[in-house]
The first five atom37 places (N, CA, C, CB, O) and aatype in JSON, in Angstrom:
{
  "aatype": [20, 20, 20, 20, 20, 20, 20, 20, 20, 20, 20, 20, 20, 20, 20, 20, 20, 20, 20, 20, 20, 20, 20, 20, 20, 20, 20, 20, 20, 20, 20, 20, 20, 20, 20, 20, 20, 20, 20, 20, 20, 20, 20, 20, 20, 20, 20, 20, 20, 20, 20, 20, 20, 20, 20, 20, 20, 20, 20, 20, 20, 20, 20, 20, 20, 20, 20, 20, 20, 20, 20, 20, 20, 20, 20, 20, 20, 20, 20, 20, 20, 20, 20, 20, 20, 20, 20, 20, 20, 20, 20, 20, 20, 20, 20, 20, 20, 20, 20, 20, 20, 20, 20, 20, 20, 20, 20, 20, 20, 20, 20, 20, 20, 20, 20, 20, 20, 20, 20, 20, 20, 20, 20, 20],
  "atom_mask": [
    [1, 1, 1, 1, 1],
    [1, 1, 1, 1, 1],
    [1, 1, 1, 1, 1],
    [1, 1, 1, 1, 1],
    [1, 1, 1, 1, 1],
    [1, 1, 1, 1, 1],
    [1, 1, 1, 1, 1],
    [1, 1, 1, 1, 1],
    [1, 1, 1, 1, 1],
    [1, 1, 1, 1, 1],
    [1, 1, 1, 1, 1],
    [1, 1, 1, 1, 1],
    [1, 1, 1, 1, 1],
    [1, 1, 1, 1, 1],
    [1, 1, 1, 1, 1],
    [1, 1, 1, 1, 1],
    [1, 1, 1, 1, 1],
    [1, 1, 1, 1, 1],
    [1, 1, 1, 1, 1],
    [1, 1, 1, 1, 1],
    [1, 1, 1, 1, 1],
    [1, 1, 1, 1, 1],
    [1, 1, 1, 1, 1],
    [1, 1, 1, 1, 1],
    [1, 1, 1, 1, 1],
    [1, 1, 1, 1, 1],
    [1, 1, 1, 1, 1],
    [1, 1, 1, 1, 1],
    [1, 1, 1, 1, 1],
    [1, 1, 1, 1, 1],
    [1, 1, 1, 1, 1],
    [1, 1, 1, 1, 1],
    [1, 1, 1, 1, 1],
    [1, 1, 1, 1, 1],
    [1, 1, 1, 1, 1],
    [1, 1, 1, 1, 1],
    [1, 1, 1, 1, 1],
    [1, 1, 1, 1, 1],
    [1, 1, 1, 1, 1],
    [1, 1, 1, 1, 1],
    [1, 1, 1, 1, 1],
    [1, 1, 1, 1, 1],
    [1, 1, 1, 1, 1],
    [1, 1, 1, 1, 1],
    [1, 1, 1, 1, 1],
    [1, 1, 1, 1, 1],
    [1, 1, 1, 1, 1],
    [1, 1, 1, 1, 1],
    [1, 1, 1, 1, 1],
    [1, 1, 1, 1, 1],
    [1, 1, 1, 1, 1],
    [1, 1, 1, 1, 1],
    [1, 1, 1, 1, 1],
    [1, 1, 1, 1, 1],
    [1, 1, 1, 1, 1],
    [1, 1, 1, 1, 1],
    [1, 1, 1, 1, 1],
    [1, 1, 1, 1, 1],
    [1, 1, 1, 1, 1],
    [1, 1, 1, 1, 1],
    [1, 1, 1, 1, 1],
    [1, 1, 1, 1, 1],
    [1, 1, 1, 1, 1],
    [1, 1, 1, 1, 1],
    [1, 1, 1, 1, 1],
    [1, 1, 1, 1, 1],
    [1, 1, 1, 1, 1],
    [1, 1, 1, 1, 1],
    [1, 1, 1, 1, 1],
    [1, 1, 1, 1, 1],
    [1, 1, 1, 1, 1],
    [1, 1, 1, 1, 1],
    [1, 1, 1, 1, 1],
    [1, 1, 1, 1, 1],
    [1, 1, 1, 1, 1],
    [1, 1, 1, 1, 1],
    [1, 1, 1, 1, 1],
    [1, 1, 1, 1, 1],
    [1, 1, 1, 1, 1],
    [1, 1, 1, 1, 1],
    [1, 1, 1, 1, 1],
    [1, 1, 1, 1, 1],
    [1, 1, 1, 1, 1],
    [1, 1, 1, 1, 1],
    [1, 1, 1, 1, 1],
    [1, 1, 1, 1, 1],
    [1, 1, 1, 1, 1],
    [1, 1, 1, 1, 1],
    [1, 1, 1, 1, 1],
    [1, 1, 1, 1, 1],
    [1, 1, 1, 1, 1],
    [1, 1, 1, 1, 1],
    [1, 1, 1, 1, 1],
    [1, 1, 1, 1, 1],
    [1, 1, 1, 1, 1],
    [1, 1, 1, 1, 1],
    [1, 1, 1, 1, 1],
    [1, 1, 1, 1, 1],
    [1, 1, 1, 1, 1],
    [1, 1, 1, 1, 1],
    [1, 1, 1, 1, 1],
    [1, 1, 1, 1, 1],
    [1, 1, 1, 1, 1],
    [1, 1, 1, 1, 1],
    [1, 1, 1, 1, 1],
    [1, 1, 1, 1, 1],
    [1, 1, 1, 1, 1],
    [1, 1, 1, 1, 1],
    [1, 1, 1, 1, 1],
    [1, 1, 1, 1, 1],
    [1, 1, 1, 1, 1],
    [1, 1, 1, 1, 1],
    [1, 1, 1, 1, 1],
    [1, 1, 1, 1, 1],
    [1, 1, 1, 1, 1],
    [1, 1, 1, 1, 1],
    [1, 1, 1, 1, 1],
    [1, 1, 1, 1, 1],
    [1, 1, 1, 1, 1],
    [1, 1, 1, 1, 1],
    [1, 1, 1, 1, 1],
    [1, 1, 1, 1, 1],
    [1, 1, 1, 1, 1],
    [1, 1, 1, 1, 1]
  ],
  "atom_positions": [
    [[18.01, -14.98, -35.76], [16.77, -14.36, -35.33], [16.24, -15.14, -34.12], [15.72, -14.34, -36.5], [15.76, -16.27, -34.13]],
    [[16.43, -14.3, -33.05], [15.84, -14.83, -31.3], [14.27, -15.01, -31.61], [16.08, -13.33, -29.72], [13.7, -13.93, -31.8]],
    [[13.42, -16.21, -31.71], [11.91, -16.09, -31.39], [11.55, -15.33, -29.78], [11.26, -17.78, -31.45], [12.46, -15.39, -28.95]],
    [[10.66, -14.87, -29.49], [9.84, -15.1, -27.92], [10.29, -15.98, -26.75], [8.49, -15.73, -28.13], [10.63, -15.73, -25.59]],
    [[10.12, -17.45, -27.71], [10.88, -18.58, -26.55], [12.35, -18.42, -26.37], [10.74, -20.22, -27.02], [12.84, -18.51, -25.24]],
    [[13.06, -18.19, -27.38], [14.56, -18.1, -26.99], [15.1, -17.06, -26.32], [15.32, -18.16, -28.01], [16.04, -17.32, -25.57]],
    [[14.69, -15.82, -26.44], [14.56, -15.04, -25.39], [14.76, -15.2, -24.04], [13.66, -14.73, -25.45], [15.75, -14.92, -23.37]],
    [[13.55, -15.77, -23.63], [13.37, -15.84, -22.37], [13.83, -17.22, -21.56], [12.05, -15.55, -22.25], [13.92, -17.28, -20.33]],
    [[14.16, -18.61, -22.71], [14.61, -19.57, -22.37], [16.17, -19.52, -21.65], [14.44, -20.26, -23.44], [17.12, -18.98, -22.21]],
    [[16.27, -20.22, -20.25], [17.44, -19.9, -19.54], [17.52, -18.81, -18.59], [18.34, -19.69, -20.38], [18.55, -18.71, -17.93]],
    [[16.56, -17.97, -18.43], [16.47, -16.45, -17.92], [15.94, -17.14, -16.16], [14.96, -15.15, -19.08], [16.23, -16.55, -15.12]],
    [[15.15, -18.44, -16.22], [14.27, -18.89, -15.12], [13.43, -17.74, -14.14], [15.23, -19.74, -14.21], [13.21, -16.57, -14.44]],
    [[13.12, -18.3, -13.16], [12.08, -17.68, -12.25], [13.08, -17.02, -11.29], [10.95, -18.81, -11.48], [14.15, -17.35, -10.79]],
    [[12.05, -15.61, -11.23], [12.76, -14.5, -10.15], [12.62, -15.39, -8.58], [11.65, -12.63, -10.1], [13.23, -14.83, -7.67]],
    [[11.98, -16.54, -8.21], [11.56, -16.81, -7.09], [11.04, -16.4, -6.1], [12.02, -17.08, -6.8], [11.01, -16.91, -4.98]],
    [[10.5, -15.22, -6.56], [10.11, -14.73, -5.45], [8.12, -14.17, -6.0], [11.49, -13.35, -4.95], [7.47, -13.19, -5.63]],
    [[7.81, -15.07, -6.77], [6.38, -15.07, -7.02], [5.21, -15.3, -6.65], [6.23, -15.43, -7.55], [4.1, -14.83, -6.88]],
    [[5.93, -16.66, -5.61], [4.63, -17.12, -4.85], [4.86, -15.92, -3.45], [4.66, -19.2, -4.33], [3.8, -15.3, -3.53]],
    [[5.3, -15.56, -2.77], [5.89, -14.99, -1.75], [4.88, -13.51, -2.43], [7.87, -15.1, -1.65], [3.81, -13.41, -1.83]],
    [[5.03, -12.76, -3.18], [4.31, -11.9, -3.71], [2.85, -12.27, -4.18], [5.05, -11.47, -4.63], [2.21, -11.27, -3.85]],
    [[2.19, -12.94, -4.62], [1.7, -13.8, -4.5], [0.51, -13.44, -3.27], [2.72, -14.76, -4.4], [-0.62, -12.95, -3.26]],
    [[1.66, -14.1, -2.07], [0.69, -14.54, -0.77], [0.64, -13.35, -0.36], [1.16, -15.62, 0.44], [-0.27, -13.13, 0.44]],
    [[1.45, -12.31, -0.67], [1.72, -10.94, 0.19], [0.73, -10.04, -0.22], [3.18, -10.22, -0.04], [0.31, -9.22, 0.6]],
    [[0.14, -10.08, -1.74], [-0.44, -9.27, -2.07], [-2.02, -9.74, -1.6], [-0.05, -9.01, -3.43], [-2.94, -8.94, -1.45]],
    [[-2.12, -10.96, -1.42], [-3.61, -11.72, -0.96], [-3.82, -11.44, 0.23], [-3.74, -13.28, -0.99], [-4.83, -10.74, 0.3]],
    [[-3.22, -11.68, 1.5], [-2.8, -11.38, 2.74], [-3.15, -9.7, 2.87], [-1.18, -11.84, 2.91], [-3.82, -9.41, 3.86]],
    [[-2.75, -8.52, 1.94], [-3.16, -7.38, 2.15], [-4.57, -7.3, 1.86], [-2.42, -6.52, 1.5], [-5.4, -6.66, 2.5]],
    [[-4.75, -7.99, 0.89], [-6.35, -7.5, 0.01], [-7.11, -7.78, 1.62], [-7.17, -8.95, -1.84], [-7.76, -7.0, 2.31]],
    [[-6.75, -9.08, 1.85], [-7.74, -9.82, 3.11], [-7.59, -8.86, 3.79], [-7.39, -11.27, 3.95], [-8.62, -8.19, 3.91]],
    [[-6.54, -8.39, 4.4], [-6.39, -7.19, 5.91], [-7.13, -5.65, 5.41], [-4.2, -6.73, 6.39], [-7.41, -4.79, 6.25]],
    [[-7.31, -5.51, 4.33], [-7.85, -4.54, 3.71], [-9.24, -4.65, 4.01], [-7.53, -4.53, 2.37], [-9.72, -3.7, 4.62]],
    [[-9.78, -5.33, 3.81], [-11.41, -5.12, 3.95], [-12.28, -5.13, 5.48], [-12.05, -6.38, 3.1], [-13.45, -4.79, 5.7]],
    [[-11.15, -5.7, 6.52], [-11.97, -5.32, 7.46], [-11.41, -3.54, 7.89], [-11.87, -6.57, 8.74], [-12.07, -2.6, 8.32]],
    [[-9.74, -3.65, 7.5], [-9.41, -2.41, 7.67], [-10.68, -1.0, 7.03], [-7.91, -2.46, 6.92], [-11.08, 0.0, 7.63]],
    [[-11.0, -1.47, 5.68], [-11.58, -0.42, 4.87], [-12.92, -0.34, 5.71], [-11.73, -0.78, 3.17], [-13.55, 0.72, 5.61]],
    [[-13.38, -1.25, 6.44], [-14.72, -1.29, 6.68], [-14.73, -0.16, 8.35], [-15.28, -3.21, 6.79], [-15.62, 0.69, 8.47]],
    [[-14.03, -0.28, 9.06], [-14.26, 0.48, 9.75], [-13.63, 1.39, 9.61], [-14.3, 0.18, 10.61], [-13.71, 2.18, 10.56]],
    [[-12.67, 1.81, 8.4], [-12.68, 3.25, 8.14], [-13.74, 3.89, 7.68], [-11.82, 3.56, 7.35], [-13.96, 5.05, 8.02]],
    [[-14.66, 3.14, 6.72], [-15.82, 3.47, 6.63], [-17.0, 3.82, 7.81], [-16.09, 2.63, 5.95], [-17.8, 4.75, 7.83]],
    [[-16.83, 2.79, 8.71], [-17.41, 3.47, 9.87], [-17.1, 4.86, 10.39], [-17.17, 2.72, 10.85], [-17.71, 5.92, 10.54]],
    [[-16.19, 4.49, 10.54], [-15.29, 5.62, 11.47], [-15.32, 6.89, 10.47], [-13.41, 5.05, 11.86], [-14.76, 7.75, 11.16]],
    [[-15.45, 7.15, 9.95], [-15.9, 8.69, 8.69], [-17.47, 8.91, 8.47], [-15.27, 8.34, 6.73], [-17.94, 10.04, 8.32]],
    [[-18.26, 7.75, 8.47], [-19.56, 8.24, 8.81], [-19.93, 8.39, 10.25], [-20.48, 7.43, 8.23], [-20.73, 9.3, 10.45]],
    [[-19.64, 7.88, 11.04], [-19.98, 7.96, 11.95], [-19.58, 9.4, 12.71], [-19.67, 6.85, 12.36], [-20.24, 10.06, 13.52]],
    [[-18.66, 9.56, 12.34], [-17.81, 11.22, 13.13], [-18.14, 12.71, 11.7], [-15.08, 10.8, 13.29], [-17.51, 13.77, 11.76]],
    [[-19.19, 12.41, 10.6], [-18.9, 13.07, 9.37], [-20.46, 14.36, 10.85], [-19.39, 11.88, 7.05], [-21.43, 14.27, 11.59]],
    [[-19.64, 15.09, 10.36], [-20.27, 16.55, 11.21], [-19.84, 16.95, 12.33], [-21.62, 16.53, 11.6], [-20.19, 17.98, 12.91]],
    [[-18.68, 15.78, 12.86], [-18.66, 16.04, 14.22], [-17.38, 17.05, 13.59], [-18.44, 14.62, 15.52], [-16.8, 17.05, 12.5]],
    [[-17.2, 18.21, 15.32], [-15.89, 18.78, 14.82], [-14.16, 18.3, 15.22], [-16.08, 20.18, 15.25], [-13.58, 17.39, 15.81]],
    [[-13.9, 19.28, 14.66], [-12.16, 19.24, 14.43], [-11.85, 18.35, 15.85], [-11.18, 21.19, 14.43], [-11.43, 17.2, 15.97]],
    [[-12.13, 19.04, 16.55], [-11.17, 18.37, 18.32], [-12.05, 17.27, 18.56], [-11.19, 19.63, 20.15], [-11.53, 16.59, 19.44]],
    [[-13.14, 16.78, 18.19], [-13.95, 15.68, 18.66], [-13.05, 13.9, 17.91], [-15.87, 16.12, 17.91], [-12.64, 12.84, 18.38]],
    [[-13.17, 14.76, 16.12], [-12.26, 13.31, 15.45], [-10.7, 13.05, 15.77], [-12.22, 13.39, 13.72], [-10.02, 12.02, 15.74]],
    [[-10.33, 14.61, 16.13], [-8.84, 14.66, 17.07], [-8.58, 13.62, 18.26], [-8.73, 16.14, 17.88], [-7.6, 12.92, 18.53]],
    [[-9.96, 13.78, 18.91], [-10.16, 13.15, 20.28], [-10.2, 12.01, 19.89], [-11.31, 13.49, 21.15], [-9.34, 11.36, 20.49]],
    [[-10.99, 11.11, 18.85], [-11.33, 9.74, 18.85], [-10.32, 9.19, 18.03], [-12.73, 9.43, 18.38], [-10.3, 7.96, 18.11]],
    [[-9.34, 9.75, 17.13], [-8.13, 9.6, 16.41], [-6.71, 9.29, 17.23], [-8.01, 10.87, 15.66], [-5.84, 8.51, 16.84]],
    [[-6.68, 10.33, 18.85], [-6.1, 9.88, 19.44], [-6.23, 8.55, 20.74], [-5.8, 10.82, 19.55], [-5.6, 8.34, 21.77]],
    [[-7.58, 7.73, 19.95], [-7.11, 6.32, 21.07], [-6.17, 5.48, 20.55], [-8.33, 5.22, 21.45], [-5.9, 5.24, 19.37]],
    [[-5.82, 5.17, 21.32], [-4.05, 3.98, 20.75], [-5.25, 3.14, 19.88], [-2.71, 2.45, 22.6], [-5.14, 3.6, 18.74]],
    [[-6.48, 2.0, 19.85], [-7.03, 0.95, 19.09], [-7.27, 1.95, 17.93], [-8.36, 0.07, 19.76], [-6.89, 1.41, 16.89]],
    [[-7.69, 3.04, 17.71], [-8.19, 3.87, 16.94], [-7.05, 4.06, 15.77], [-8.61, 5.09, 17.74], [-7.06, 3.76, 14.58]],
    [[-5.69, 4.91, 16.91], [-4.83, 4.88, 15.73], [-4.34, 3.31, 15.11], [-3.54, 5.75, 16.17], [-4.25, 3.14, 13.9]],
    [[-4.06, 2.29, 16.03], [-3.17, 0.96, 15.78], [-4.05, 0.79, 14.51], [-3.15, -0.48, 17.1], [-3.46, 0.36, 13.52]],
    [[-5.27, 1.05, 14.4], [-6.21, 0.64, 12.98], [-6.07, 1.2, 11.89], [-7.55, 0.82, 13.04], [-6.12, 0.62, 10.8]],
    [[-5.85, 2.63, 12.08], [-5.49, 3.37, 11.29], [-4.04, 3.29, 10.68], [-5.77, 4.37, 11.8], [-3.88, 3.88, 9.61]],
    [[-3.08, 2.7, 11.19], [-1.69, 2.6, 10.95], [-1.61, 0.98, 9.77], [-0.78, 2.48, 12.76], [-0.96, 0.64, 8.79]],
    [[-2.78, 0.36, 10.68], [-2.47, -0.62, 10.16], [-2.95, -0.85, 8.75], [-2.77, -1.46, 10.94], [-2.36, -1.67, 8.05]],
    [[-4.06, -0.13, 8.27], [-4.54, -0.01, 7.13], [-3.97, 0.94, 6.42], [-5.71, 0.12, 7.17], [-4.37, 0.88, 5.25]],
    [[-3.07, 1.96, 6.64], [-1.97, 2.91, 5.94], [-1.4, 2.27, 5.27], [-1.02, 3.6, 6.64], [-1.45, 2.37, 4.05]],
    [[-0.29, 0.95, 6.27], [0.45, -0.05, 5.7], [0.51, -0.77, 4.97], [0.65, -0.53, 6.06], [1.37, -0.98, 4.12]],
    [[-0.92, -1.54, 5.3], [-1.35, -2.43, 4.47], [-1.61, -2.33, 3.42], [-2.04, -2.85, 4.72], [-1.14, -3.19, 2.68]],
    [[-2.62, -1.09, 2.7], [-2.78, -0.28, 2.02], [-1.68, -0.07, 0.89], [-3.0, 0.61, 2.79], [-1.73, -0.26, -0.33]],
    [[-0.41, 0.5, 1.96], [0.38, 1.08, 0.47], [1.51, -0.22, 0.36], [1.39, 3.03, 0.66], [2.46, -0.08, -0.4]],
    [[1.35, -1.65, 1.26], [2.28, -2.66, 0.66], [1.42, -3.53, -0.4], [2.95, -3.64, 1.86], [1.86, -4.45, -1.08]],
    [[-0.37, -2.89, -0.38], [-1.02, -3.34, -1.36], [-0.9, -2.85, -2.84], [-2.11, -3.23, -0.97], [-0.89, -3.37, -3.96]],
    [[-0.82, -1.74, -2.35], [-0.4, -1.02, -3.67], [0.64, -1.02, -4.21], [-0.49, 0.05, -3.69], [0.74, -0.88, -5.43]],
    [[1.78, -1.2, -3.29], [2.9, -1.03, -4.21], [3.21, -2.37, -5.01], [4.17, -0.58, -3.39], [3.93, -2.41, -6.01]],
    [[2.59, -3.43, -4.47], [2.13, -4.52, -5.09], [1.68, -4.55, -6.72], [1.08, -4.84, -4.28], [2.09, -5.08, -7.75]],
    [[0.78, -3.8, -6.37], [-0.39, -3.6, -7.54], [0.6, -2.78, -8.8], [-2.01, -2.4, -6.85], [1.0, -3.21, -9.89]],
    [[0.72, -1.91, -8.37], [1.65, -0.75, -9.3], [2.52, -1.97, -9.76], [2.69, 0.8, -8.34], [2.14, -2.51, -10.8]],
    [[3.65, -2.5, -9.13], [5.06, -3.45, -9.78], [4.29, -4.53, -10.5], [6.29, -4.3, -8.46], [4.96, -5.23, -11.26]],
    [[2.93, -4.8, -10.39], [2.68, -6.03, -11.56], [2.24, -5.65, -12.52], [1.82, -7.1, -11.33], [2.46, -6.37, -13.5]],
    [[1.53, -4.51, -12.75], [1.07, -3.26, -13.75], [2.17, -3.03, -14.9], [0.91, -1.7, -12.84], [2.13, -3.28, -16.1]],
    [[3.48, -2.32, -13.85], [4.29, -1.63, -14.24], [5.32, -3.1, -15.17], [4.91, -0.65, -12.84], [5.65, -2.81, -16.32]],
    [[5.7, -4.36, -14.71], [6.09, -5.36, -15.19], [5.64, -5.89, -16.36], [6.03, -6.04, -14.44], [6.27, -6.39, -17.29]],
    [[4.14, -5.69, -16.16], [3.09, -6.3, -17.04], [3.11, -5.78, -18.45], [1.72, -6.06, -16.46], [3.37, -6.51, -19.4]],
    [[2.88, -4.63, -18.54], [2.73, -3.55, -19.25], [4.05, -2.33, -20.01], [1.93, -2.98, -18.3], [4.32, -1.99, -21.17]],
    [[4.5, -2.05, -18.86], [5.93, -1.7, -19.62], [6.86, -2.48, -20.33], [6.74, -1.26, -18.82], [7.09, -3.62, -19.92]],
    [[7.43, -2.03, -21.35], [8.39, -2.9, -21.78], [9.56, -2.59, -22.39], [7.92, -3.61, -22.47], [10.23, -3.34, -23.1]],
    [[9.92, -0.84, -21.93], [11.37, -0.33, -22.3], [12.17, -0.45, -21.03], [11.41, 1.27, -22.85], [11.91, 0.5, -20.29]],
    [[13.13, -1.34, -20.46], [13.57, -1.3, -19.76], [13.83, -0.15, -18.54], [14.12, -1.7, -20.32], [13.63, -0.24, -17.33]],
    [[14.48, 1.23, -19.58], [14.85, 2.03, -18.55], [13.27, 2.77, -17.55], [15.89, 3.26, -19.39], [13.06, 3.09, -16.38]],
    [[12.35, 2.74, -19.0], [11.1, 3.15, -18.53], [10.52, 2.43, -17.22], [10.2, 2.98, -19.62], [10.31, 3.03, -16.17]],
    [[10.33, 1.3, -17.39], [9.97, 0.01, -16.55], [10.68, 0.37, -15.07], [10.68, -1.57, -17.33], [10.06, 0.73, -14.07]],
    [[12.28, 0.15, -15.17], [13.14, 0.64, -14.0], [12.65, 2.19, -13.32], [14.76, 0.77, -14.62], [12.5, 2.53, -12.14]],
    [[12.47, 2.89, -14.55], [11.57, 4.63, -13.31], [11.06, 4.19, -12.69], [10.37, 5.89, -13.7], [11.34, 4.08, -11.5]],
    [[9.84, 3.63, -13.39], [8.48, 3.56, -13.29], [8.07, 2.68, -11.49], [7.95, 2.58, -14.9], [7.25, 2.92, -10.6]],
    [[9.1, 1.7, -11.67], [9.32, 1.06, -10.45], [9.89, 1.69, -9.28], [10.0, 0.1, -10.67], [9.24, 1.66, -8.24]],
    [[10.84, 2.15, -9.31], [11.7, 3.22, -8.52], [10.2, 4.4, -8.14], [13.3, 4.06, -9.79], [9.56, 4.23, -7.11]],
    [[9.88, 5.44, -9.07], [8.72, 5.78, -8.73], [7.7, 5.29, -8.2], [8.41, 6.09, -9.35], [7.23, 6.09, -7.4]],
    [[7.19, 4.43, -8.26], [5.9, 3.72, -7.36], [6.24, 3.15, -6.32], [5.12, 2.67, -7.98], [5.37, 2.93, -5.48]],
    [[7.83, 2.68, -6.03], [8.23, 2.2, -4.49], [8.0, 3.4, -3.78], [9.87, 1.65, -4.23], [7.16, 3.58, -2.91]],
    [[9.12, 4.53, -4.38], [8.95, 5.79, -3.49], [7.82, 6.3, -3.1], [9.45, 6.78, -3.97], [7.79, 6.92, -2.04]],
    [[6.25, 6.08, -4.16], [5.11, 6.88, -3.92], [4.54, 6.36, -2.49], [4.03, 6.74, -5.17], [4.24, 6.94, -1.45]],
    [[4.51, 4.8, -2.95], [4.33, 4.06, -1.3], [4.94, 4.68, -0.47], [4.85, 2.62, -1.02], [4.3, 5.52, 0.17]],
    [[6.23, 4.53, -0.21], [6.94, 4.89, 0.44], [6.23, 6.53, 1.19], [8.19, 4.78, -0.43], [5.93, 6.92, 2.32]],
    [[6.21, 6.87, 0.38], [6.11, 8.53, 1.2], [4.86, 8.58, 1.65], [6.31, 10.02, 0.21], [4.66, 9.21, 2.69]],
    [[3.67, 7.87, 0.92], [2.44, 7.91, 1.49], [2.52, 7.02, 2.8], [1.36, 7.44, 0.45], [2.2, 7.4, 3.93]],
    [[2.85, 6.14, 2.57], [3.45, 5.5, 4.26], [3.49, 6.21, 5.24], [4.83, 5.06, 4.42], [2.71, 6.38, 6.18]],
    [[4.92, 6.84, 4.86], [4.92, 7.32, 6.05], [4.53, 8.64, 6.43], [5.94, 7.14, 6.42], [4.69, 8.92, 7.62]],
    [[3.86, 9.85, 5.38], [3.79, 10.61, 5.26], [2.19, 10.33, 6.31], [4.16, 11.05, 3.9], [1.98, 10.95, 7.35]],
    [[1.3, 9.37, 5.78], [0.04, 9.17, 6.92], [0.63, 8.98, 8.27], [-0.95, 7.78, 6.63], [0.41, 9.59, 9.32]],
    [[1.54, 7.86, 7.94], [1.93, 7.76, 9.65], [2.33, 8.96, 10.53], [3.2, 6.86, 9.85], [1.72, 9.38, 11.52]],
    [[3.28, 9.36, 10.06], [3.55, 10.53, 10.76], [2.16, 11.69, 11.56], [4.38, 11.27, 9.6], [2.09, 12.21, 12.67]],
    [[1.29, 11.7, 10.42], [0.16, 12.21, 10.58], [-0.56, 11.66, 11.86], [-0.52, 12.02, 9.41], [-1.06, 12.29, 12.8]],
    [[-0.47, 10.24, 11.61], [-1.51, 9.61, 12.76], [-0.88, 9.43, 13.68], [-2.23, 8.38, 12.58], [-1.37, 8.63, 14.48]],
    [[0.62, 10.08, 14.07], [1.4, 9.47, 15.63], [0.92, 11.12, 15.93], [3.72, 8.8, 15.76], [0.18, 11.65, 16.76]],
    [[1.63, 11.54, 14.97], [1.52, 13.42, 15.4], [-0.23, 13.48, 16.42], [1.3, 14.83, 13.2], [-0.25, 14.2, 17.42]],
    [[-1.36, 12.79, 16.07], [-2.82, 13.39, 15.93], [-2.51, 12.51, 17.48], [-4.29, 12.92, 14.37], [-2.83, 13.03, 18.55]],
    [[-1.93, 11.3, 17.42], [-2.03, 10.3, 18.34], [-1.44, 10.8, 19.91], [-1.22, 9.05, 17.69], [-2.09, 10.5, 20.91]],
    [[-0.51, 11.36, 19.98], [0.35, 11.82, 20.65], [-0.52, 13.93, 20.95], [2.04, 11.42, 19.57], [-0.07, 14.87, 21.61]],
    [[-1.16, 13.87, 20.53], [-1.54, 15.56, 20.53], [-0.94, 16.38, 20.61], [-2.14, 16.06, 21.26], [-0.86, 17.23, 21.49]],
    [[0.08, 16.12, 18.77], [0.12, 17.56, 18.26], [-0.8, 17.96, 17.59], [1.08, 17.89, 17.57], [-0.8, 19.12, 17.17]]
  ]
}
């Protein structure tokens, strides 16, 4: 009969904890000035119309901000989801979806905004 400790004794560290770690701190930080002038930037343009936030969406500082908080955003999240999903799951194959799914969700929200904000950037 394996206890808890014997289990996991010998298995050691994935090494790559502190590195995740700094990565996920590093987003939170880039996140809040990011979030803050998205917050600007939605009140400030909330009435204006379609071709006006088109117009101010396509300055290169406008989008580079916007790209950069997309990013940041979903390498925050996908962060968040894999320590959740680690934390909390505990049927292997489940755990393995579950991960596979939340890389991809990042993933597509990534680039699925980006695309959005080169397309708006570029005036299509």
């Amino acid at each position: 009969m394996a206890t808890p400790l014997k289990r996991v004794r010998g298995l050691g560290a994935a090494h790559h904890g502190t590195e995740t770690f700094w990565r996920q701190r590093l987003t939170a930080v880039a996140n809040v000035p990011l979030v803050i002038f998205l917050i600007w930037f939605v009140v400030s343009h909330a009435g204006a119309g379609y071709e006006k936030v088109k117009e101010c969406l396509a300055n290169p500082v406008v989008a580079v901000l916007m790209l950069a908080l997309i990013w940041s955003a979903a390498i925050h999240m996908r962060i968040g989801l894999r320590e959740i999903i680690e934390d909390y799951l505990h049927n292997k194959l489940c755990k393995t979806a579950s991960l596979m799914l939340a890389t991809f969700f990042a993933a597509v929200v990534a680039i699925a905004s980006t695309l959005a904000i080169l397309k708006i950037s570029f005036g299509g």
